[in-house]
C-alpha positions as CSV (number, residue, x, y, z in Angstrom):
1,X,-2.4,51.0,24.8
2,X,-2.6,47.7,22.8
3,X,-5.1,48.0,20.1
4,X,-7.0,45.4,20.9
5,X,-7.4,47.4,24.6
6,X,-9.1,50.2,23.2
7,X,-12.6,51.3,22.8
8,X,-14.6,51.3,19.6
9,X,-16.4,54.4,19.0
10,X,-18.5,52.5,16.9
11,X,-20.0,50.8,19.7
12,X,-19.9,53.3,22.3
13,X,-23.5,53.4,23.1
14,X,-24.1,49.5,22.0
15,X,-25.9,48.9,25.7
16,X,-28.7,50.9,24.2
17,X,-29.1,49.7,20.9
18,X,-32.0,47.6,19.4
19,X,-30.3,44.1,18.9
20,X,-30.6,44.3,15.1
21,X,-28.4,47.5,15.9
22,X,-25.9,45.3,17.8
23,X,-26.0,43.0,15.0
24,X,-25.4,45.1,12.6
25,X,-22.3,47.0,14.7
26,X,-20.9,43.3,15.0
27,X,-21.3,41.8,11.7
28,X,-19.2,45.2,10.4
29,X,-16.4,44.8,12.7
30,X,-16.6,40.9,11.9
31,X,-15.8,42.0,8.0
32,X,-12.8,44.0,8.9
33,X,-11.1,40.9,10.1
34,X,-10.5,39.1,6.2
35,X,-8.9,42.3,5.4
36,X,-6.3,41.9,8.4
37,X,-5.7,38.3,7.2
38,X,-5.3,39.4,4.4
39,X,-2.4,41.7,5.2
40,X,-0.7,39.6,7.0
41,X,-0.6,36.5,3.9
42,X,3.3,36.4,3.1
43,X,3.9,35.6,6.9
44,X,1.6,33.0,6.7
45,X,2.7,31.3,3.7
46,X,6.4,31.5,5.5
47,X,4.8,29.3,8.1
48,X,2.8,27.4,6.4
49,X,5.8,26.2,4.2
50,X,7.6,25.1,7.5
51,X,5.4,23.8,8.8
52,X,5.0,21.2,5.7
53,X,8.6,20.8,5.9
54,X,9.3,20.1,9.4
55,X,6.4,17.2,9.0
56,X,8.3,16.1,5.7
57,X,11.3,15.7,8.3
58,X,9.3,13.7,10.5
59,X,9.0,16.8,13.3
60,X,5.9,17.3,14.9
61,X,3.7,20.3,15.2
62,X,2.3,22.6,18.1
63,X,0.4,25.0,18.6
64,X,0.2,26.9,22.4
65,X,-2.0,29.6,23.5
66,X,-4.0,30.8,26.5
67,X,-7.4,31.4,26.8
68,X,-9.4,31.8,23.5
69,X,-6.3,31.3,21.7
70,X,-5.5,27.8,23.5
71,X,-9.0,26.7,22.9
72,X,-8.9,27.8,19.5
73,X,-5.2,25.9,19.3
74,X,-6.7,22.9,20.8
75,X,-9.6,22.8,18.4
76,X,-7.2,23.2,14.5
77,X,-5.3,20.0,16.7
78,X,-7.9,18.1,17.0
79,X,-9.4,18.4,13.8
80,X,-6.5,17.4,11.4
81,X,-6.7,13.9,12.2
82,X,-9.9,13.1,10.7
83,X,-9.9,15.7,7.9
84,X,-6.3,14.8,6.7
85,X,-5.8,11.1,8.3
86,X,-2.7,11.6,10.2
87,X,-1.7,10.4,13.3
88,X,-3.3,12.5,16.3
89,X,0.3,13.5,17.8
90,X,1.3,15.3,14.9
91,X,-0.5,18.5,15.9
92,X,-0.9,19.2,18.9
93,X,-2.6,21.8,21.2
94,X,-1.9,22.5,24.1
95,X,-3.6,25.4,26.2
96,X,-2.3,27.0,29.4
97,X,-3.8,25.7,32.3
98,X,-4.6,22.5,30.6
99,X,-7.4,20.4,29.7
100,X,-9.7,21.9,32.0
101,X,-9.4,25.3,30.9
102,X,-11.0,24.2,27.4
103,X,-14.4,24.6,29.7
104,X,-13.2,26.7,32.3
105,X,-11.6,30.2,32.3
106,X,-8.6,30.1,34.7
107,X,-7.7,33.6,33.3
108,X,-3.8,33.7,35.6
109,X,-2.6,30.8,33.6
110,X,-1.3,32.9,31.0
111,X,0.9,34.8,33.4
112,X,2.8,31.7,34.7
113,X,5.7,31.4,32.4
114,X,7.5,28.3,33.8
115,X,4.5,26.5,32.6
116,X,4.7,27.0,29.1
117,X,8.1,25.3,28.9
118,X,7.1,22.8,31.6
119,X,4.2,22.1,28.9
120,X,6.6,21.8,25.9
121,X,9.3,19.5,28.0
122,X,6.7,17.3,29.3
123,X,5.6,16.3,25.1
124,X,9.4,15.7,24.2
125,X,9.4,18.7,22.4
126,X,12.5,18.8,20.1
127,X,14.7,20.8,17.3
128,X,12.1,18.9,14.8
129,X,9.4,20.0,15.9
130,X,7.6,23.8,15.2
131,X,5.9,25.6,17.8
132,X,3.1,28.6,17.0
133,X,2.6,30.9,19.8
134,X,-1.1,32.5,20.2
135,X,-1.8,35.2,21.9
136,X,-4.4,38.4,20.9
137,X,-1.9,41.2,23.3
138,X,1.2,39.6,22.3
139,X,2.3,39.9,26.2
140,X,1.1,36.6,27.8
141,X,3.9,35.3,29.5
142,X,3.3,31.9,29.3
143,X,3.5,31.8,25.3
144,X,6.7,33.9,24.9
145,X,8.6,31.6,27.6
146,X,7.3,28.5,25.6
147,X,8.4,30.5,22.2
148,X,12.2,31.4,23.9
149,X,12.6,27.9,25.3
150,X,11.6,26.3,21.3
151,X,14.4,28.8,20.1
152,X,17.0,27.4,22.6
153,X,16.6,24.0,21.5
154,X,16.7,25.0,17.7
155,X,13.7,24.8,16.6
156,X,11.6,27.0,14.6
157,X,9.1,29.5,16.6
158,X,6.5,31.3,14.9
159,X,3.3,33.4,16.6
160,X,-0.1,34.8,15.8
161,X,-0.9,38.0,17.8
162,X,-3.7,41.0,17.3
163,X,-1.6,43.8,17.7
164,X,2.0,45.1,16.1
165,X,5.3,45.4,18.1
166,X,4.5,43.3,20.2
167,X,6.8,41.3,23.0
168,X,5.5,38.0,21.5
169,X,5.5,38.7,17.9
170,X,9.7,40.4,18.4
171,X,10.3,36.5,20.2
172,X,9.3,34.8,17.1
173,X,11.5,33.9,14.1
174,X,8.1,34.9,12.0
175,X,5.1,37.0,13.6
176,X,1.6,36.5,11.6
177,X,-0.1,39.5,13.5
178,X,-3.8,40.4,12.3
179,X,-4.3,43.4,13.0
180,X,-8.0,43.2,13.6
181,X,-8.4,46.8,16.0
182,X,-10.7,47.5,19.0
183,X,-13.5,45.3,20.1
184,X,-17.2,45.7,19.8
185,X,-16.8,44.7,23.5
186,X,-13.8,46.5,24.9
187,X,-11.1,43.9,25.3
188,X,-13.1,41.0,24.7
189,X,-10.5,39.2,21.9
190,X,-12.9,36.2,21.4
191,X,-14.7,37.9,19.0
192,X,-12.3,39.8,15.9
193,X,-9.0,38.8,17.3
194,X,-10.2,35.3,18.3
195,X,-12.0,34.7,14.5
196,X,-8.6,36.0,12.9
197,X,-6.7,33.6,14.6
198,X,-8.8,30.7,13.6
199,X,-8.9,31.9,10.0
200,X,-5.1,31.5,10.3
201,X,-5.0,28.2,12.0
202,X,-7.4,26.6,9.0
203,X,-5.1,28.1,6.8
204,X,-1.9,26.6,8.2
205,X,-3.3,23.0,8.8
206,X,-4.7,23.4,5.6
207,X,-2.5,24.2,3.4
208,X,1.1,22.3,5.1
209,X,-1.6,19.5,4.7
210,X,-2.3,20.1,1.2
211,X,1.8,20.4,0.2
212,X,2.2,17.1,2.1
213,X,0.2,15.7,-0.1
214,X,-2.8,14.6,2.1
215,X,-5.2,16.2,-0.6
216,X,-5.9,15.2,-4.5
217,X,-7.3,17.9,-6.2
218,X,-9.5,19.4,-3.4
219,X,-10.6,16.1,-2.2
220,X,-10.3,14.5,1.3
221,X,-8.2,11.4,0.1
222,X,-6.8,10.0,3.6
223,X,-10.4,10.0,5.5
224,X,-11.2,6.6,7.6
225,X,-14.4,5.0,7.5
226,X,-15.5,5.8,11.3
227,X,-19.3,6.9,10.6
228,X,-21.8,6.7,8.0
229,X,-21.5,9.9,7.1
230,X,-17.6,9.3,6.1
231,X,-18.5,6.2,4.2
232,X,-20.9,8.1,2.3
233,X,-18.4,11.1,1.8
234,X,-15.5,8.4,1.0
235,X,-18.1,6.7,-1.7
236,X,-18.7,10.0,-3.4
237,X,-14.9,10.8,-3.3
238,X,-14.0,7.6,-5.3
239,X,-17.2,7.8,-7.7
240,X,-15.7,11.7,-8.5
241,X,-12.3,10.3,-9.5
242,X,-12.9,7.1,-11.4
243,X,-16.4,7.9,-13.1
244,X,-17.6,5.1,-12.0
245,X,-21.1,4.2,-10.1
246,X,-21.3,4.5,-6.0
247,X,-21.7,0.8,-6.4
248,X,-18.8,0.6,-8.0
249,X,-16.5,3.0,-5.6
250,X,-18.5,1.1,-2.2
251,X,-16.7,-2.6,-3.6
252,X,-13.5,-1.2,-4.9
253,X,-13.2,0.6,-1.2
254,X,-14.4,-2.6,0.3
255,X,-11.5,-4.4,-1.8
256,X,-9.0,-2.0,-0.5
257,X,-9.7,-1.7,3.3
258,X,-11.6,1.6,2.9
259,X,-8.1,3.3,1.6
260,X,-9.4,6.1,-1.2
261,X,-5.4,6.1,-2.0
262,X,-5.4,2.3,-3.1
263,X,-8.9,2.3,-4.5
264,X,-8.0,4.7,-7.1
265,X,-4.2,4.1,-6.8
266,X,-3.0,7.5,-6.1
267,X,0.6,7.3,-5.0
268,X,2.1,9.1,-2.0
């Protein structure tokens, strides 16, 4: 039986625990899951240095999953764009079932496998391009046929699963598997498996993002000025480089169409 199957004896009897009791049951389990990340670290840094070069190469990113693990793909996707300022096709999430199963469980879209490369083909997905397969089992068959049919057309395939040996993970040129165990709630992989694989995701985004130079120092240089919020953030950014008074970083951004990068003049 998968791991992530099992029951945890730790919770057996959770249905008559006090809820500080529950809470306590889940925040343990919730601290095991660092410590599966953390084992798992050289496969991640594999992937996270192709991923920074395929978008060097001018490839495109995607991440596929079902369920929890599509939402959670959808979600890094749709972040990077205004964290790191690059164009909203370069990562992209897709989930099986599409868009409406970001707010509705269809639970049998992870069993149709034609769909996952019916998903790919429809984006242009090419030999440039990588593609990270999610799933918690490792066995959802939608996910390995999209991971086969990025292989056939040369291009790098990499996964995140929950569990070792898996179908999914043996696919993949790479497998980042957290090995995060039983649930509090038998079989429910939102909770340890789904918060390992969003760990991971921040990492990869993060740090491809990092080595394509879309950060200086640990600053968010490439942000747009599309709230107040941002304008303040992109003020304080400039004012933390050059020294100089939030005055003085508002005109100089003012100056340079709201570009941190030509306001201080860091190159590419």
């Amino acid at each position: 039986m998968l791991k992530t199957e099992m029951r945890n004896p730790d919770s057996y009897d959770i249905d008559k625990m006090s809820t500080s009791e529950m809470l306590e049951i889940i925040n343990n389990e919730n601290a095991k899951v660092t410590a599966a990340v953390e084992k798992a670290l050289p496969q991640i840094a594999i992937v996270c240095d192709a991923v920074a070069d395929a978008i060097k190469m001018g490839g495109r990113i995607f991440y596929i999953g079902s369920g929890t693990s599509g939402r959670l793909a959808v979600c890094d996707a749709a972040e990077c764009p205004p964290t790191f300022g690059v164009p909203y096709d370069l990562f992209n999430g897709i989930i099986a079932g599409g868009e409406k199963c970001m707010f509705k469980a269809a639970e049998n879209a992870e069993d149709n496998p034609e769909a996952g490369i019916n998903d790919l083909k429809a984006r242009n997905f090419c030999d440039k391009d990588v593609l990270i397969g999610i799933s918690a089992s490792g066995s959802a068959a939608y996910v390995i046929s999209a991971v086969n049919y990025a292989k056939s057309v040369g291009a790098k395939a990499f996964s995140i699963t929950n569990n070792p040996d898996t179908e999914l993970g043996k696919t993949a040129d790479v497998d980042i598997c957290a090995d995060t165990g039983p649930e509090v709630i038998t079989g429910s992989t939102r909770m340890k498996a789904g918060t390992a694989q969003k760990i991971i995701l921040n990492m990869i985004s993060t740090a491809s993002m990092v080595k394509c130079g879309c950060v200086y120092e640990n600053m968010m240089i490439n942000l747009k000025p599309t709230n107040k919020k941002l304008r303040r953030r992109m003020i304080g950014i400039v004012t933390e480089i050059l020294g100089c008074s939030d005055d003085k970083a508002e005109k100089l951004l003012e100056e340079n169409g709201w570009s941190i990068r030509s306001a201080v003049e860091i190159s590419e």
